[in-house]
mmCIF file of the N, C-alpha and C atoms, coordinates in Angstrom:
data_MODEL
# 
_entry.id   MODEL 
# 
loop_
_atom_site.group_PDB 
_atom_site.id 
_atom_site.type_symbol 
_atom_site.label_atom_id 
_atom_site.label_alt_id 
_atom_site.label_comp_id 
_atom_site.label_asym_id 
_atom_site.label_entity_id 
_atom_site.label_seq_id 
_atom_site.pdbx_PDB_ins_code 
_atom_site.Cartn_x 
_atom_site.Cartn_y 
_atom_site.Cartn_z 
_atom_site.occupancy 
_atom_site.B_iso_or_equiv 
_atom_site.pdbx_formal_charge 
_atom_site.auth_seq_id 
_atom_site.auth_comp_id 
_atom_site.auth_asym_id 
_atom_site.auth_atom_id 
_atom_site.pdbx_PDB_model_num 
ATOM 1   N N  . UNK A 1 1  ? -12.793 -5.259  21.975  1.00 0.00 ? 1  UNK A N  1 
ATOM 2   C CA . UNK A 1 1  ? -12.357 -6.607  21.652  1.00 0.00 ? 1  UNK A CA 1 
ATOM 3   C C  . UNK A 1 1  ? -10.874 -6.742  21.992  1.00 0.00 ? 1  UNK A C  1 
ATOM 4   N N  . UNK A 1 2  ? -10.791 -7.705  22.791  1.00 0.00 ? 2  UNK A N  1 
ATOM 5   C CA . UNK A 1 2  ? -9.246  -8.263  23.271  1.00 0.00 ? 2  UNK A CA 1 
ATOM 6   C C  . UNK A 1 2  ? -8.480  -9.120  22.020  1.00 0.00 ? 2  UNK A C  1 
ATOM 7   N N  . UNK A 1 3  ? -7.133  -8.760  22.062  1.00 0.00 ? 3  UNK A N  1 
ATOM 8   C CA . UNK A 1 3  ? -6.165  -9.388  20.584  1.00 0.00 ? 3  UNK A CA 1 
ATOM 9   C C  . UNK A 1 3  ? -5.671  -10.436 21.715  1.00 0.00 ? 3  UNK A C  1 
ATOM 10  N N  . UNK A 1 4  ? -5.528  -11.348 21.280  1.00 0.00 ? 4  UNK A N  1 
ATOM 11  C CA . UNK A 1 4  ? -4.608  -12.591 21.728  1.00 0.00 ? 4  UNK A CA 1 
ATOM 12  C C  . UNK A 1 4  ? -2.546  -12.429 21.018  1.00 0.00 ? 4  UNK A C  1 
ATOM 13  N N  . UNK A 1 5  ? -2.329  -12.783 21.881  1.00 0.00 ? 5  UNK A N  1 
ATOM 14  C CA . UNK A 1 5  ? -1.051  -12.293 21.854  1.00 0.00 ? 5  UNK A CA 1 
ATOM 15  C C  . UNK A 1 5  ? -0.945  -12.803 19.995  1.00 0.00 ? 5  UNK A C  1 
ATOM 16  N N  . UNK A 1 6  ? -1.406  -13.751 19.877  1.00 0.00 ? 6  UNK A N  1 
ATOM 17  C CA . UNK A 1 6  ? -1.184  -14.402 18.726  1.00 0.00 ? 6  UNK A CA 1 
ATOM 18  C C  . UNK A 1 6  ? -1.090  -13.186 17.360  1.00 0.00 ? 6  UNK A C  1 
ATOM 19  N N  . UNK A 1 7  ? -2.552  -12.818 17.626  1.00 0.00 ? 7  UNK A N  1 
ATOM 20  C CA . UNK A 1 7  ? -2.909  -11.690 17.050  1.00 0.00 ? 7  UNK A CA 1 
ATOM 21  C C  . UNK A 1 7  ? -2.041  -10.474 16.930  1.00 0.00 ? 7  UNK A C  1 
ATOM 22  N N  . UNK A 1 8  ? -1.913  -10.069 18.004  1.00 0.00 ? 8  UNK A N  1 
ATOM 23  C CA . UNK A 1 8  ? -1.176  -8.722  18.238  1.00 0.00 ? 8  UNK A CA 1 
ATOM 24  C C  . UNK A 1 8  ? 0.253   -8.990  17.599  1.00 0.00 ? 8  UNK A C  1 
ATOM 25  N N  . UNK A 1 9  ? 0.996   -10.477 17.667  1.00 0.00 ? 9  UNK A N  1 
ATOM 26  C CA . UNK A 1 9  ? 2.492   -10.516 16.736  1.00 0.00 ? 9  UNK A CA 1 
ATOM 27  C C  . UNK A 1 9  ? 1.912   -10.211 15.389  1.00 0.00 ? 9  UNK A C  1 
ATOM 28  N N  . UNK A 1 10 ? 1.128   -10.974 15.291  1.00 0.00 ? 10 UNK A N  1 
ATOM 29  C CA . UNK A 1 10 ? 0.710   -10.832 13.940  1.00 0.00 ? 10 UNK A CA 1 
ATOM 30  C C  . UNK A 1 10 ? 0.242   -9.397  12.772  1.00 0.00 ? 10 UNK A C  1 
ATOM 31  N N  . UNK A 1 11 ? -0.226  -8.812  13.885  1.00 0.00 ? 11 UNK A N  1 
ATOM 32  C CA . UNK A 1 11 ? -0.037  -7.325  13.633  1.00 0.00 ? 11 UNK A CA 1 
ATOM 33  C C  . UNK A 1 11 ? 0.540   -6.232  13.411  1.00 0.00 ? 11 UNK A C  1 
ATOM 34  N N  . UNK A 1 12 ? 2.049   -7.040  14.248  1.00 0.00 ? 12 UNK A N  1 
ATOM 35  C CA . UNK A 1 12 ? 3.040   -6.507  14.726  1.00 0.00 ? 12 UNK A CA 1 
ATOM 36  C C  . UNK A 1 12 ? 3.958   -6.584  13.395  1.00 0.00 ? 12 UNK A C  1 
ATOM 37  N N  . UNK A 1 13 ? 4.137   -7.762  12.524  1.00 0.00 ? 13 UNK A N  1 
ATOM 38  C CA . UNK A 1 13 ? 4.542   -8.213  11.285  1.00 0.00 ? 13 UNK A CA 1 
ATOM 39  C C  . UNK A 1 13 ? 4.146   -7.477  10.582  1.00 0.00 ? 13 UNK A C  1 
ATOM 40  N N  . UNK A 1 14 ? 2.912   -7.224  10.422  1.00 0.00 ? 14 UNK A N  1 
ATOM 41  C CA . UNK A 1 14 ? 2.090   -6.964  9.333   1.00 0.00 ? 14 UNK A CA 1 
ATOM 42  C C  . UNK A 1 14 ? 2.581   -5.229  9.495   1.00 0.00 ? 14 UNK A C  1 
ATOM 43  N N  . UNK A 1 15 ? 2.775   -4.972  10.213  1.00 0.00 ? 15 UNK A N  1 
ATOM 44  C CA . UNK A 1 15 ? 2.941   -3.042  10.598  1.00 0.00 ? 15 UNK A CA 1 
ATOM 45  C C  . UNK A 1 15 ? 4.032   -2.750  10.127  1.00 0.00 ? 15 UNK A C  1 
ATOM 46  N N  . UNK A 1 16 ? 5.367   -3.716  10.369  1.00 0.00 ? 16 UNK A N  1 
ATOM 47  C CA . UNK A 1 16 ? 6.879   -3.563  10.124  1.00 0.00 ? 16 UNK A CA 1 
ATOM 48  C C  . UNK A 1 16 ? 6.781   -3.526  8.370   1.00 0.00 ? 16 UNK A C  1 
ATOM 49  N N  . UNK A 1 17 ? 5.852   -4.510  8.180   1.00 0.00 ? 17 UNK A N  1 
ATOM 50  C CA . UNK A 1 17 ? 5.843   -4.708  6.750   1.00 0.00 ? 17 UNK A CA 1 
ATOM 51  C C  . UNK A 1 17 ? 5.414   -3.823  5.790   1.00 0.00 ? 17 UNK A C  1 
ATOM 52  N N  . UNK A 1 18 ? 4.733   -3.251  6.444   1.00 0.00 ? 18 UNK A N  1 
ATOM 53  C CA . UNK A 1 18 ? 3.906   -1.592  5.731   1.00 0.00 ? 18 UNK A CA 1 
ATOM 54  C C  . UNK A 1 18 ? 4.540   -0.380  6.296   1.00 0.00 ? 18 UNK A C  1 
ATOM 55  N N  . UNK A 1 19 ? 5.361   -0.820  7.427   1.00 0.00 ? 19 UNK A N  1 
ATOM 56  C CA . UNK A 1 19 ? 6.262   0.350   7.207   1.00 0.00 ? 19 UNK A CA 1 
ATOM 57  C C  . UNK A 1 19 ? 7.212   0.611   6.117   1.00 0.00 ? 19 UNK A C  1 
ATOM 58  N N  . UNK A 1 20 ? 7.301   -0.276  6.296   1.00 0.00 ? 20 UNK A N  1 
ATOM 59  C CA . UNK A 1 20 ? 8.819   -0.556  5.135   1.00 0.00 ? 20 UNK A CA 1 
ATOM 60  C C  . UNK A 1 20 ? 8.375   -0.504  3.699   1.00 0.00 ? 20 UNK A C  1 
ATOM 61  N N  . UNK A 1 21 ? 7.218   -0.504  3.033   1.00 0.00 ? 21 UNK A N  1 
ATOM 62  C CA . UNK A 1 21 ? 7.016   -0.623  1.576   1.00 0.00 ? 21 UNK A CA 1 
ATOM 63  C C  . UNK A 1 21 ? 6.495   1.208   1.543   1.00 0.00 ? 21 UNK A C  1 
ATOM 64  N N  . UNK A 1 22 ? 5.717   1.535   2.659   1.00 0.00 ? 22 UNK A N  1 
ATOM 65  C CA . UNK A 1 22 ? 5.525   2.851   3.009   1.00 0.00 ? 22 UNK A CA 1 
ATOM 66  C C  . UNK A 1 22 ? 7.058   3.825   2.554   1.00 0.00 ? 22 UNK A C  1 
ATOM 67  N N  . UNK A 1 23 ? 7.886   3.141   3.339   1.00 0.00 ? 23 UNK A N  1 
ATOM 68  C CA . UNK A 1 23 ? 9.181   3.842   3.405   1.00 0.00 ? 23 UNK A CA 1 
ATOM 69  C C  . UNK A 1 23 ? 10.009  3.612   2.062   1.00 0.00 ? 23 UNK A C  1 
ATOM 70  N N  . UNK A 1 24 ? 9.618   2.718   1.681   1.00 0.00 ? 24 UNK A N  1 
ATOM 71  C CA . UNK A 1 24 ? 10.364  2.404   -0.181  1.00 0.00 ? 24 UNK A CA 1 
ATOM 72  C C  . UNK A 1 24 ? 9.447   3.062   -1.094  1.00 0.00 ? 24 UNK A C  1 
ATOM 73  N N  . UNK A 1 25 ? 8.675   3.592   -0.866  1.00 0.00 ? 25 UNK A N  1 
ATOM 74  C CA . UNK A 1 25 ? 7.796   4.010   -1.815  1.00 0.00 ? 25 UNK A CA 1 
ATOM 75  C C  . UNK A 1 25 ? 7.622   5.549   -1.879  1.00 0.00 ? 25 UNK A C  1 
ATOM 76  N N  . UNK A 1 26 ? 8.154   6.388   -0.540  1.00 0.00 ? 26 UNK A N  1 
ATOM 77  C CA . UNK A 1 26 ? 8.571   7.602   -0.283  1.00 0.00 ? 26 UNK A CA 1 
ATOM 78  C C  . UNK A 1 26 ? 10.215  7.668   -1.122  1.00 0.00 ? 26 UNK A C  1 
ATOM 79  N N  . UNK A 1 27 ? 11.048  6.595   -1.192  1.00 0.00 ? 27 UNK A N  1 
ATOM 80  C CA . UNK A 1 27 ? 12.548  6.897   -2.191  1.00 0.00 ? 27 UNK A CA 1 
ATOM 81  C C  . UNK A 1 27 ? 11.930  6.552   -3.184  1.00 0.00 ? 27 UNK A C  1 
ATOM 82  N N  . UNK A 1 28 ? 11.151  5.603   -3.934  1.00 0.00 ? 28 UNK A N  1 
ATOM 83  C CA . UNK A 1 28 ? 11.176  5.805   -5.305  1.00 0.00 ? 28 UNK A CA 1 
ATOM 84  C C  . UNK A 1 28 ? 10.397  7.263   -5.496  1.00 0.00 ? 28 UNK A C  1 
ATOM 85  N N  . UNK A 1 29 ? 9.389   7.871   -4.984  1.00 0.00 ? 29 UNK A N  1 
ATOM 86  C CA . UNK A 1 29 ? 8.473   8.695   -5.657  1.00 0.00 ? 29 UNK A CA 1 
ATOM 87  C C  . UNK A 1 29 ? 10.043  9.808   -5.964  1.00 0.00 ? 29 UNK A C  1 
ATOM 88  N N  . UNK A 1 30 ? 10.777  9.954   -4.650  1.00 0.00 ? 30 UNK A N  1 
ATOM 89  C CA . UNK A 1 30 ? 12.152  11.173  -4.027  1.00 0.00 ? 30 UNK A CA 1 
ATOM 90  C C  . UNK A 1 30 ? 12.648  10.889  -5.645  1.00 0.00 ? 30 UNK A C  1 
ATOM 91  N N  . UNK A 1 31 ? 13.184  9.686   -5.632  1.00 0.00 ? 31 UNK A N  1 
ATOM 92  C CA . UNK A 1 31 ? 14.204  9.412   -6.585  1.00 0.00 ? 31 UNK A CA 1 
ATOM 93  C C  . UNK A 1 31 ? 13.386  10.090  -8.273  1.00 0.00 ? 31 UNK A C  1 
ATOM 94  N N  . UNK A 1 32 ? 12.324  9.355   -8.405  1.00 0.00 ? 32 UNK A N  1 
ATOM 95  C CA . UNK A 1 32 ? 11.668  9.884   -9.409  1.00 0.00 ? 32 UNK A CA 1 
ATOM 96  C C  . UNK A 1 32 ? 11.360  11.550  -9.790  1.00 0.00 ? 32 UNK A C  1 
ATOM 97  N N  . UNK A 1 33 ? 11.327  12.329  -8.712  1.00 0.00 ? 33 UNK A N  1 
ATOM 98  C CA . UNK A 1 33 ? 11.174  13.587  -8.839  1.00 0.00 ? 33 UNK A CA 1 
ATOM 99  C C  . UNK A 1 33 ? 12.120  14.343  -9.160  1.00 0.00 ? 33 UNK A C  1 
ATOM 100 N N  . UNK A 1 34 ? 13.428  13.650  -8.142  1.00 0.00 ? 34 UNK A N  1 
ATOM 101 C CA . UNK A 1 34 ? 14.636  14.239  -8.398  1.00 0.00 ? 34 UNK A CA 1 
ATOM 102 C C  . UNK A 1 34 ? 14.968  14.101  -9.737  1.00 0.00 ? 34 UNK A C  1 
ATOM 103 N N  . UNK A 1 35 ? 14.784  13.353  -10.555 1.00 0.00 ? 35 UNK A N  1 
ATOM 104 C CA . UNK A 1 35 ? 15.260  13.119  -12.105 1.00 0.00 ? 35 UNK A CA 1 
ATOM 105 C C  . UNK A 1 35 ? 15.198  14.079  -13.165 1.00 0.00 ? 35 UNK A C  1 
ATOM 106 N N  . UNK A 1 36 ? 13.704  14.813  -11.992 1.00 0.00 ? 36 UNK A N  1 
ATOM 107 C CA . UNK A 1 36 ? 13.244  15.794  -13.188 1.00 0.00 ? 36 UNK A CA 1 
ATOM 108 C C  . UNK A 1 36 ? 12.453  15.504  -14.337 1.00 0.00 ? 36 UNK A C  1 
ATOM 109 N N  . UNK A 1 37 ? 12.554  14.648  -15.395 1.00 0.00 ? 37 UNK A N  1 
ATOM 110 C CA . UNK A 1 37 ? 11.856  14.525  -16.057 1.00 0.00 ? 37 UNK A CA 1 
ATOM 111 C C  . UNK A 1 37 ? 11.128  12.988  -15.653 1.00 0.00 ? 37 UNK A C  1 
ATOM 112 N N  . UNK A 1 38 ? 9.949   13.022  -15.029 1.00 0.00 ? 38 UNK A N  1 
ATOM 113 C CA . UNK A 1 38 ? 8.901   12.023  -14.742 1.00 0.00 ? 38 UNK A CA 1 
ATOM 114 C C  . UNK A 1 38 ? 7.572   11.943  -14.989 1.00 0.00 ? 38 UNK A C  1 
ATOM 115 N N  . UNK A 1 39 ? 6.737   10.692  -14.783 1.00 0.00 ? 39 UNK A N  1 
ATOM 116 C CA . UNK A 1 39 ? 5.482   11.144  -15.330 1.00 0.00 ? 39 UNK A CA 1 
ATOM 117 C C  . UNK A 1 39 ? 4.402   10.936  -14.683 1.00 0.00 ? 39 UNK A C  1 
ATOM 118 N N  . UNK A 1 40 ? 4.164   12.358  -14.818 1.00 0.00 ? 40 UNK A N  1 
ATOM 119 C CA . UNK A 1 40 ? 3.479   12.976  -13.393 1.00 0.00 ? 40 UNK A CA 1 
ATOM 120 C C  . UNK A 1 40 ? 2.116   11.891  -12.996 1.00 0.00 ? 40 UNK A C  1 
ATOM 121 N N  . UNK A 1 41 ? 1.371   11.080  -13.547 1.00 0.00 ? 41 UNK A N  1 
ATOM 122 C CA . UNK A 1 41 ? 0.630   10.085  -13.955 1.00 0.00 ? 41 UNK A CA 1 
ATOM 123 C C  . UNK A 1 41 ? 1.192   8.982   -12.358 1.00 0.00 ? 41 UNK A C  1 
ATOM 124 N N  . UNK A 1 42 ? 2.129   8.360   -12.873 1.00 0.00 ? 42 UNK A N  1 
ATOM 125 C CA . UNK A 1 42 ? 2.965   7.309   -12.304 1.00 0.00 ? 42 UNK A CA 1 
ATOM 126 C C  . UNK A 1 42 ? 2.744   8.322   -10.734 1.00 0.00 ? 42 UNK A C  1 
ATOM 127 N N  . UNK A 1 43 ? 3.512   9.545   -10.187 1.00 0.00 ? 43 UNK A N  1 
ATOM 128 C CA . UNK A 1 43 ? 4.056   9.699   -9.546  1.00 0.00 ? 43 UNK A CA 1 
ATOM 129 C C  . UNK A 1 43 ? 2.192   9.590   -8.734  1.00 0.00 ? 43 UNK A C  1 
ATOM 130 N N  . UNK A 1 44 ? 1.549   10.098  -9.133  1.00 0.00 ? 44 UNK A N  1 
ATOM 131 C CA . UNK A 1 44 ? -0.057  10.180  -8.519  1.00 0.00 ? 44 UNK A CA 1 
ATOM 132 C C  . UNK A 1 44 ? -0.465  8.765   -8.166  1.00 0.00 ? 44 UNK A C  1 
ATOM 133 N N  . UNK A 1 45 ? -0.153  7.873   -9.003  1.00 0.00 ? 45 UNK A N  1 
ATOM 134 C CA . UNK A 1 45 ? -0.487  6.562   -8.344  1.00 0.00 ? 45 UNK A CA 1 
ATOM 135 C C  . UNK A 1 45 ? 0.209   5.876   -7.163  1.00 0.00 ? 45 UNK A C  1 
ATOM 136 N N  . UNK A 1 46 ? 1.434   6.232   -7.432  1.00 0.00 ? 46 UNK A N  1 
ATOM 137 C CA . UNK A 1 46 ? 2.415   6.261   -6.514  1.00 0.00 ? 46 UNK A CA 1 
ATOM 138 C C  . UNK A 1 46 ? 2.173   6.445   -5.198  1.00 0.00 ? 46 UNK A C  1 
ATOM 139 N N  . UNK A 1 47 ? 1.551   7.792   -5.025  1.00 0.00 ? 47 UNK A N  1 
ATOM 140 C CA . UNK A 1 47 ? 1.405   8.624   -4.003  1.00 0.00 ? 47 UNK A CA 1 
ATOM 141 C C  . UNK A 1 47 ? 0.154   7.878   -3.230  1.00 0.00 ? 47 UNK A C  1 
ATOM 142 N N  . UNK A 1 48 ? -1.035  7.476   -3.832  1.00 0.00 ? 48 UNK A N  1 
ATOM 143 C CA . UNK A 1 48 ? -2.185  6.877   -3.879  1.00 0.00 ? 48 UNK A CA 1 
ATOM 144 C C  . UNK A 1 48 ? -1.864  5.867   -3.105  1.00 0.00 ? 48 UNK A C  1 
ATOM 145 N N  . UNK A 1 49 ? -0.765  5.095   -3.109  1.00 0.00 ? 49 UNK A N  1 
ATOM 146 C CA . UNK A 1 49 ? -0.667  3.778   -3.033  1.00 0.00 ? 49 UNK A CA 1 
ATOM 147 C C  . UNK A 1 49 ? 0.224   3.717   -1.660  1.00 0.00 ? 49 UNK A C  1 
ATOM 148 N N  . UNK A 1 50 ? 0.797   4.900   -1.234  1.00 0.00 ? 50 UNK A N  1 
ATOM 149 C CA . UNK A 1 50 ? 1.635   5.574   -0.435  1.00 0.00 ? 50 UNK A CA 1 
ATOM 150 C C  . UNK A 1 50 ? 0.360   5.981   0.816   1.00 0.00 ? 50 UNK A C  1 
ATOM 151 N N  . UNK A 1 51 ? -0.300  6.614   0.491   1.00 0.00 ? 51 UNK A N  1 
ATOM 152 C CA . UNK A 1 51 ? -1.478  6.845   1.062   1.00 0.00 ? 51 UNK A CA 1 
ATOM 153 C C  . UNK A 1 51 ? -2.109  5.631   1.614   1.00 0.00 ? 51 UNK A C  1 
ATOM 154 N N  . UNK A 1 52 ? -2.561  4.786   0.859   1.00 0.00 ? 52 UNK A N  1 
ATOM 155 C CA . UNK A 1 52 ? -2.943  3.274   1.186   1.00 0.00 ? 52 UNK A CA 1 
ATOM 156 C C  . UNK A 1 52 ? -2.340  2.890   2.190   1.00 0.00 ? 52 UNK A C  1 
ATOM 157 N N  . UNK A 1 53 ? -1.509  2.575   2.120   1.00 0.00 ? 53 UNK A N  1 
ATOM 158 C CA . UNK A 1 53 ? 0.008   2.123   3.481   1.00 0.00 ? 53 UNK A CA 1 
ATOM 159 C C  . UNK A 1 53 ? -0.531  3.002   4.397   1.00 0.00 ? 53 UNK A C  1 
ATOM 160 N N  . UNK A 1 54 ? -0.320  4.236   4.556   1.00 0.00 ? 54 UNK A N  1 
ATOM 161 C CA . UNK A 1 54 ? -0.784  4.748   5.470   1.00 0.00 ? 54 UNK A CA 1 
ATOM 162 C C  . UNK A 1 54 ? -1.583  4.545   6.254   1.00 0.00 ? 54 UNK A C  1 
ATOM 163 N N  . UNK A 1 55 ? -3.323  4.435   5.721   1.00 0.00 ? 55 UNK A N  1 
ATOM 164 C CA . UNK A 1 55 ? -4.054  4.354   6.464   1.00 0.00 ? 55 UNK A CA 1 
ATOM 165 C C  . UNK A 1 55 ? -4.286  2.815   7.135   1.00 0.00 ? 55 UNK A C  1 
ATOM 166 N N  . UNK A 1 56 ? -3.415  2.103   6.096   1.00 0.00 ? 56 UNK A N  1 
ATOM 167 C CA . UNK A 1 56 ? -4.083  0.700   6.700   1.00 0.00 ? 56 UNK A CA 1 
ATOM 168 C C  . UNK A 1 56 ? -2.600  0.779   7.555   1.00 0.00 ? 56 UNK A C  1 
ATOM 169 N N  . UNK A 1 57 ? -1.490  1.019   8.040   1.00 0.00 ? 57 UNK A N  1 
ATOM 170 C CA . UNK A 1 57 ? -0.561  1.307   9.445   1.00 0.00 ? 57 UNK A CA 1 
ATOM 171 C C  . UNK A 1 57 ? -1.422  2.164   10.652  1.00 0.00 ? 57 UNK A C  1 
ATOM 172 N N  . UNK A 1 58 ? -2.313  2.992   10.470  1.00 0.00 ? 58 UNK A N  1 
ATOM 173 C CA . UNK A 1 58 ? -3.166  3.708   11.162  1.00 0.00 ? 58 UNK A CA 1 
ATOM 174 C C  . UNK A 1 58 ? -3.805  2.844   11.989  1.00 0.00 ? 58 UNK A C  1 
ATOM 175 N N  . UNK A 1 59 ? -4.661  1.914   11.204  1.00 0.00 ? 59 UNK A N  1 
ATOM 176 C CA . UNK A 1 59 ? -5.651  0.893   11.327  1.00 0.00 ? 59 UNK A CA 1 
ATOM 177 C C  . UNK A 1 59 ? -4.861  0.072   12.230  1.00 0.00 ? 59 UNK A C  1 
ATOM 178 N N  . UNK A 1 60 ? -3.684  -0.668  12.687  1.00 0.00 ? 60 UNK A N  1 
ATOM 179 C CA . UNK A 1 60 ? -3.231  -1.446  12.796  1.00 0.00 ? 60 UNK A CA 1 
ATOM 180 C C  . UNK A 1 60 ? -2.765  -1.002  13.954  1.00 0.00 ? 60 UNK A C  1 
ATOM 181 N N  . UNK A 1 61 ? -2.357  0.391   13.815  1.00 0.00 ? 61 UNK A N  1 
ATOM 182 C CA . UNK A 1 61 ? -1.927  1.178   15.373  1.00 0.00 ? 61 UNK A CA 1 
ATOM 183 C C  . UNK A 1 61 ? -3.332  1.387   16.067  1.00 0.00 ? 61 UNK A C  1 
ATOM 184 N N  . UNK A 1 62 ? -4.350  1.357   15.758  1.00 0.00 ? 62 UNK A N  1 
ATOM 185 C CA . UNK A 1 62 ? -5.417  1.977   16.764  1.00 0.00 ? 62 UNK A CA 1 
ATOM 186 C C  . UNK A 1 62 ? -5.766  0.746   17.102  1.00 0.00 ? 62 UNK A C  1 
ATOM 187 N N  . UNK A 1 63 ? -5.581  -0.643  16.426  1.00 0.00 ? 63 UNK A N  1 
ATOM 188 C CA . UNK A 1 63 ? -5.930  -2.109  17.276  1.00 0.00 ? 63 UNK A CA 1 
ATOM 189 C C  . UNK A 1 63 ? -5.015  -2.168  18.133  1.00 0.00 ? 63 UNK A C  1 
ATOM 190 N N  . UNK A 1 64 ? -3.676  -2.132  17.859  1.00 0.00 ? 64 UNK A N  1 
ATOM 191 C CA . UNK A 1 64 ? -2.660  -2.205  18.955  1.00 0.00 ? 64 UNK A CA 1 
ATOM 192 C C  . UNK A 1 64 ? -2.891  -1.340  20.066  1.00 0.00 ? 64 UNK A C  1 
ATOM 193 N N  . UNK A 1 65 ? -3.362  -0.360  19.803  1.00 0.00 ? 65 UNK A N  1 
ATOM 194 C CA . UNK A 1 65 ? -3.064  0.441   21.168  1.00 0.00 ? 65 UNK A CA 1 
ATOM 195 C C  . UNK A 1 65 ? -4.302  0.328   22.078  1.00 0.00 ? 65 UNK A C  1 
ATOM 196 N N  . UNK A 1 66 ? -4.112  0.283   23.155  1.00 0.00 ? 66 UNK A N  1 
ATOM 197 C CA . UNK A 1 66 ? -5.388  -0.023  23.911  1.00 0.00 ? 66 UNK A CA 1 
ATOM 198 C C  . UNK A 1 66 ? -6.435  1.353   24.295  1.00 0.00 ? 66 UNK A C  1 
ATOM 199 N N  . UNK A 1 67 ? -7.523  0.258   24.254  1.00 0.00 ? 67 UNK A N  1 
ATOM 200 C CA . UNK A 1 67 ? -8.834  1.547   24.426  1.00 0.00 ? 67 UNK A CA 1 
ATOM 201 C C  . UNK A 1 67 ? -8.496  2.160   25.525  1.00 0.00 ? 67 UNK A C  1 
ATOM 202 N N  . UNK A 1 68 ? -8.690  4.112   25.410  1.00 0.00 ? 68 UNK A N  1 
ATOM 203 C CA . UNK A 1 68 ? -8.678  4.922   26.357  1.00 0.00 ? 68 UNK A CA 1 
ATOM 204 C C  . UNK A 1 68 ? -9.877  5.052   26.731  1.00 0.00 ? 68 UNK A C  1 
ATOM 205 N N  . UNK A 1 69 ? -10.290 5.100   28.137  1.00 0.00 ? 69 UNK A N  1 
ATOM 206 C CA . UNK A 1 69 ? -11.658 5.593   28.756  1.00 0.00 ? 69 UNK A CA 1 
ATOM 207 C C  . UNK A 1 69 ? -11.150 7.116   28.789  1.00 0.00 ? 69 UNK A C  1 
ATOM 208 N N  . UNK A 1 70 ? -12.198 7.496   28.576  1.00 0.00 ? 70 UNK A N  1 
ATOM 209 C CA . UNK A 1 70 ? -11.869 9.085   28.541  1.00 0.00 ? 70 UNK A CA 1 
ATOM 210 C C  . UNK A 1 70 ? -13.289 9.359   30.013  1.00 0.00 ? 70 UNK A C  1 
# 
């Protein structure tokens, strides 16, 4: 399936945007650990949610990038 440019900005937004909560969410867990006393609870959901970002930036890179014929 072909993205219309429309699409593909739109994707393009949407990627910057999950980078970036991806990337704020790697300093709070940092910041939280570093404190030392945290709760370990929080930091698992955290991570969970960190994970999330992830895969849906994954998702977003394998539409962007175009099909390889192998």
């Amino acid at each position: 399936m072909r993205l219309s440019e429309e699409e593909k900005t739109a994707l393009k937004v949407k990627l910057i945007d999950l980078r970036t909560r991806h990337r704020e969410l790697d300093e709070v867990i940092g910041n939280l650990t570093d404190e030392g006393a945290y709760d370990q609870i929080q930091i698992q959901r955290l991570k969970k949610q960190k994970l999330q970002l992830k895969d849906e930036i994954i998702e977003i890179e394998s539409q962007l990038l175009p099909d390889i014929i192998a």
